[in-house]
N, C-alpha and C positions, 0 to 999 in steps of 0.2 A: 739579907739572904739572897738567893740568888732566884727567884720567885719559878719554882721548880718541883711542879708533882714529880713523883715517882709513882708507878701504876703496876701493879700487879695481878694476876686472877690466879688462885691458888685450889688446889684438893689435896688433901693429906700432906702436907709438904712439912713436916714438924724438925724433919732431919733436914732440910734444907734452910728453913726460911731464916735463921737466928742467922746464920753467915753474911745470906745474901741483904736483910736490913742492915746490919752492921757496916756493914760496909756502904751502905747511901744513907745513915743515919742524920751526920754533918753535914749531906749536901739538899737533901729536901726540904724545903717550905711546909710537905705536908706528904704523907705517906697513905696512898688510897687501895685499898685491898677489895676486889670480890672474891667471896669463896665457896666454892659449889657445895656447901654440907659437908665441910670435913668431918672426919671422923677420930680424927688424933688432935693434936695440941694447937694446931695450925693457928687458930682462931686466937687462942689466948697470950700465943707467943705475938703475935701483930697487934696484939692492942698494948702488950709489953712494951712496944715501940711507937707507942701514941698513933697508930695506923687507924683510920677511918676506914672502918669493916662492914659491908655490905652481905649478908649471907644469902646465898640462889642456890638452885639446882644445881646438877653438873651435867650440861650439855655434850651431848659426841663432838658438837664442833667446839672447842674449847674458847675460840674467839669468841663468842659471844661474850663471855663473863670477862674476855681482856677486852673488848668495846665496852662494854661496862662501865668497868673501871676509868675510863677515857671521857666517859661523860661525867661521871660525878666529879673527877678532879677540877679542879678552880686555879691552879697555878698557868701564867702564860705560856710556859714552857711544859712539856712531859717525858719524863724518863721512862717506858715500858720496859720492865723485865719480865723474866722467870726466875721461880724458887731457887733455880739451881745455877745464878747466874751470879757472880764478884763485879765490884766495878773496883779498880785500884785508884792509890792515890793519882797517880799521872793520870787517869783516864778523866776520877771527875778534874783534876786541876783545866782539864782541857774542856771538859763540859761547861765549867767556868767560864772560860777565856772567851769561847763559839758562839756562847749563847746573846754573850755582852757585848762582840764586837760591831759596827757598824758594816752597814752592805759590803761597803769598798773595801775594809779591811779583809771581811769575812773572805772575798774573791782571791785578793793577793795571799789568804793563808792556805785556801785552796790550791790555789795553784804551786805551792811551796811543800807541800804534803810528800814525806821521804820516800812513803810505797804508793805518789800517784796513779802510778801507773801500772802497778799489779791492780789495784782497784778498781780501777777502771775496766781494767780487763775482766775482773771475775763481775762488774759489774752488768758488762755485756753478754755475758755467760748467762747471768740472771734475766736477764731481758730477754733473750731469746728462746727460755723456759717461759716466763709470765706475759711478755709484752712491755710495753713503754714504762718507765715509771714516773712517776710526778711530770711536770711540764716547763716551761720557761719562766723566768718571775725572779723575782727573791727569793736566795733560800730560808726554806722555812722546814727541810729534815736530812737527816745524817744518818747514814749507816755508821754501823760501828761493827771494825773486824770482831772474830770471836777466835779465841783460843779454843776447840777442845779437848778436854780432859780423859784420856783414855790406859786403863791400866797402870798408873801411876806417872801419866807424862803428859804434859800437854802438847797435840800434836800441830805439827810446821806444815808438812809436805801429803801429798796423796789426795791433792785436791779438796783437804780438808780445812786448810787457811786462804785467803782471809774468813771465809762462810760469812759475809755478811748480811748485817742484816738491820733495816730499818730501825731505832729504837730512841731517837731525842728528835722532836718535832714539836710546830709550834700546837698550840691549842687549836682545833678545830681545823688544821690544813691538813691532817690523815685519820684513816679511820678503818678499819677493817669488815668489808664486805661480808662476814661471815656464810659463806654457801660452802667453801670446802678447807678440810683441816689443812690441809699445805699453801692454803694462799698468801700473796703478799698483800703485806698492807698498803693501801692506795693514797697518794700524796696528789694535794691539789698545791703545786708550785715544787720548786727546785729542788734538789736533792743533794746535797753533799756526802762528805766523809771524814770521818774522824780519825787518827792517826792509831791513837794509845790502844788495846785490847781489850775486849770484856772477855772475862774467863769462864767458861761453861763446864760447870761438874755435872752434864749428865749421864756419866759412866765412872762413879765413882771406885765400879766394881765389877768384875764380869757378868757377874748374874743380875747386875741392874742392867748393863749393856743387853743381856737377854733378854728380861722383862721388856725394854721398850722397845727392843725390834720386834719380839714377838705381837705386838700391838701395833708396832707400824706392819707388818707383813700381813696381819688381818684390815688393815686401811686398806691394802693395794689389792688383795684378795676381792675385796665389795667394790675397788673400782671397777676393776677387771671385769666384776661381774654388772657393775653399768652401765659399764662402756660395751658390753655384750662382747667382750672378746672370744677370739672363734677357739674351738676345740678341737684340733688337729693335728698331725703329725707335721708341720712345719711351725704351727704356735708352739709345738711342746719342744720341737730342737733350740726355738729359737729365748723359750723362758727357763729350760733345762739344761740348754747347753752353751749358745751364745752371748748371751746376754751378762751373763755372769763369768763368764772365759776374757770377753772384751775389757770388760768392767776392772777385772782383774789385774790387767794388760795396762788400760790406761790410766790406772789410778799409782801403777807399780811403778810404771817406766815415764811415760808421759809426765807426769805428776810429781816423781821422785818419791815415790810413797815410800820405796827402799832406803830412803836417808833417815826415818823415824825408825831407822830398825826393826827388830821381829812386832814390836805393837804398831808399828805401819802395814805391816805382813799381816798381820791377823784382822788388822779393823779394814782393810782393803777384803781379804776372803769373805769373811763373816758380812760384809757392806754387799758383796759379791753374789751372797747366798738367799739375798732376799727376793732375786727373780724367781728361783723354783719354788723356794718355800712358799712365796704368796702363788705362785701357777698351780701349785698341788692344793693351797689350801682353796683356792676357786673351784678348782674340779671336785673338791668333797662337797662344798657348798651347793654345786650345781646337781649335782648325784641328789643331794638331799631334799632340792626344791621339787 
């Protein structure tokens, strides 16, 4: 086998989880689950699939149960996903190949990688939001692009490809600081990238699309309000009107967001709409304290 947890931390996820096991079923050594007290079938569908289930709380910061699951796994290698995540045949054939190759190989396949250098790019994008990632050494973790999934399409352009994101590392060279829901996960040595897509259905549907902005838009609302952002007629042009005009702009034209058609138009507005709705939902918050 290819000696490879797959690691997941799950809540309710019943309509999710059967796709996304299935689909790493062939390629895991062993399948490790926490799950915060689901309340649907979550749990019974993962031991379906001979998963190793843990049941916790369900924390606000949701990393903690995926550090969790990071510990209890025993494979050299780890797979992290979400419920709502595909790996395809070419993705694991490549997880294969990466995991097996020696130092030397692994470099010269790096540097052969078709979209190195969009990835690189959106990797520096990423850095300049969180900071340095991993360090010099051996690699020892991979982002993997992400397709996602929006209205029936999975989208290309509008600054929503590659979205990568940390998730095949070896054992114990990353591990998730858990202080804040948006953080990256922290690598002690190199970093690479994987070529093939993971698929992300988490908007299988428009009113799931609203369901999770409306919960990311109360995330930004309580940072706003820890960050003690100020209450002003220049805060309010700029979370009212700017911010969300610009957003607009560069996800449209910059970005090519208009090359995904009217669901690039609409997941760029509605992406657009989350500065006032979280600036209105702080100012009701703040009224109430």
């Amino acid at each position: 086998m290819t000696n490879l947890s797959v690691a997941l931390a799950t809540y309710n996820e019943e309509n999710n989880l059967t796709e996304c096991l299935e689909s790493v079923k062939d390629l895991a050594d062993e399948i490790v689950i926490v799950d915060g007290s689901s309340e649907d079938l979550t749990v019974k569908i993962a031991k379906k699939y001979g998963a190793k289930v843990l049941v916790k709380d369900n924390p606000p910061i949701f990393h903690i149960n995926k550090q969790k699951a990071l510990d209890i796994a025993s494979c050299d290698w780890i797979l992290q996903l979400d419920a709502d995540e595909r790996v395809s045949q070419e993705l694991k054939e490549e997880i294969k190949k990466v995991i097996s190759l020696p130092e030397k190989e692994l470099e010269i396949y790096q540097d052969n990688l078709p979209d190195k250098k969009l990835f690189l790019r959106h990797q520096k994008l990423i850095e300049k939001r969180d900071g340095a990632i991993g360090s010099e050494g051996q690699y020892v973790a991979f982002f993997i692009p992400r397709l996602n999934y929006f209205l029936g399409k999975y989208l290309r352009y509008g600054g929503v490809y590659p979205d990568g994101v940390i998730r095949l590392f070896k054992k114990g060279k990353a591990h998730f600081p858990c202080i804040d829901v948006h953080e990256q996960i922290a690598v002690n040595g190199r970093v690479g990238w994987l070529q093939n897509p993971l698929y992300h259905k988490d908007s299988p549907s428009f009113a799931r699309y609203l369901e999770r902005n409306n919960r990311y838009t109360d995330l930004m609302a309580k940072q706003l309000h820890d960050q003690k952002k100020p209450n002003n007629p220049a805060a309010a042009v700029s979370y009212l009107f700017l911010k969300p005009v610009s957003w607009l702009i560069l996800t449209q034209i910059r970005h090519k967001g208009i090359l995904d058609g009217y669901r690039g138009f609409l997941f760029s507005f509605f992406s657009s709409l989350r500065f006032p709705i979280a600036y209105l939902k702080y100012l009701k918050n703040s009224k109430g304290n």
